[in-house]
Every structure is written in structure tokens, then in C-alpha cells.
C-alpha positions in Angstrom: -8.8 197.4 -96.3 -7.3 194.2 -96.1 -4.2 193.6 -93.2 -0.9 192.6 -95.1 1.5 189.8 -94.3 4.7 191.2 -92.8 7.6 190.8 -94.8 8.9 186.9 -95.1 12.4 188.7 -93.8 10.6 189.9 -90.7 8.6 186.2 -89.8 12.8 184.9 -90.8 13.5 187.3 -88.0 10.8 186.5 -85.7 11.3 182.4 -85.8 14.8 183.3 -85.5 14.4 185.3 -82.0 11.7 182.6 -80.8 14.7 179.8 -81.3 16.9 182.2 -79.5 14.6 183.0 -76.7 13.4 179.0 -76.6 17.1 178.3 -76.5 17.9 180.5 -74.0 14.8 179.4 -71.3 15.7 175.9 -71.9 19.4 176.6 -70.7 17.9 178.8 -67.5 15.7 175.7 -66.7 19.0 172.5 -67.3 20.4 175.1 -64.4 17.5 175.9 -61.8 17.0 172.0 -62.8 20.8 171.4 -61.5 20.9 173.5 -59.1 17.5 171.9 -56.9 19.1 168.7 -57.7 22.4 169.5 -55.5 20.3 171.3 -53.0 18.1 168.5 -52.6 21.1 165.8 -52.3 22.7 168.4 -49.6 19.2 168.5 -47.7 18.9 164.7 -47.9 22.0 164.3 -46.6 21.8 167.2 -43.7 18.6 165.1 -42.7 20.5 161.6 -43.1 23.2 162.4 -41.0 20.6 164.6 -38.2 18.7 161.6 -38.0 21.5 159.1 -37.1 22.9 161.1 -34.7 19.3 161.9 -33.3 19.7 157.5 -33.3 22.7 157.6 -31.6 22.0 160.1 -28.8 19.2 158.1 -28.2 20.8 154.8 -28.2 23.3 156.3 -25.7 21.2 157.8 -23.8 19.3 154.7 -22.9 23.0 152.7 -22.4 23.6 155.0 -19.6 20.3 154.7 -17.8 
């Protein structure tokens, strides 16, 4: 017995989900994407300013010595 195609309105409906479904991953990733972006410019930052002030306690400390 030999396995049918499935309907041509069915694969219609089957491309048509997987463009959905491609759509919709690509638009979840653009945000994670954005979102490690911001928190990686807010970490580099936190770390920036940390280290000069790390510099500058240790400048001052040795000005007072």
C-alpha cells in the first residue's frame, strides 16, 4: 500500500505555520539579542566606574601616607 501525499492545502498550511513559527523565534531572539546588549553596556559600565574609583581610593590612599 503506497503512503499518500497530504493534501497541497495541508503542506499550504504547514509552510504557512513554519513562517509563522520562523517569524516568531526570530522576533524572541532581536529581543534576548537586545536585551544582553543593555545588560552588558550596564555591566561594562558598573565595572568602569568600580574600577576608577578602586583607582582613586588608591591614589588617595597613597597621597595621605
Amino acid at each position: 500500500m503506497a503512503l499518500s501525499k497530504p493534501p497541497q492545502s495541508l503542506q499550504n498550511e504547514d509552510i504557512h505555520f513554519d513562517q509563522v513559527e520562523h517569524r516568531r523565534l526570530v522576533s524572541i531572539l532581536d529581543s534576548l539579542t537586545s536585551s544582553l546588549s543593555s545588560f552588558l553596556l550596564c555591566a561594562s559600565a558598573s565595572l568602569r566606574e568600580h574600577s576608577l574609583r578602586s583607582r582613586r581610593f588608591d591614589l588617595l590612599s597613597l597621597t595621605l601616607h
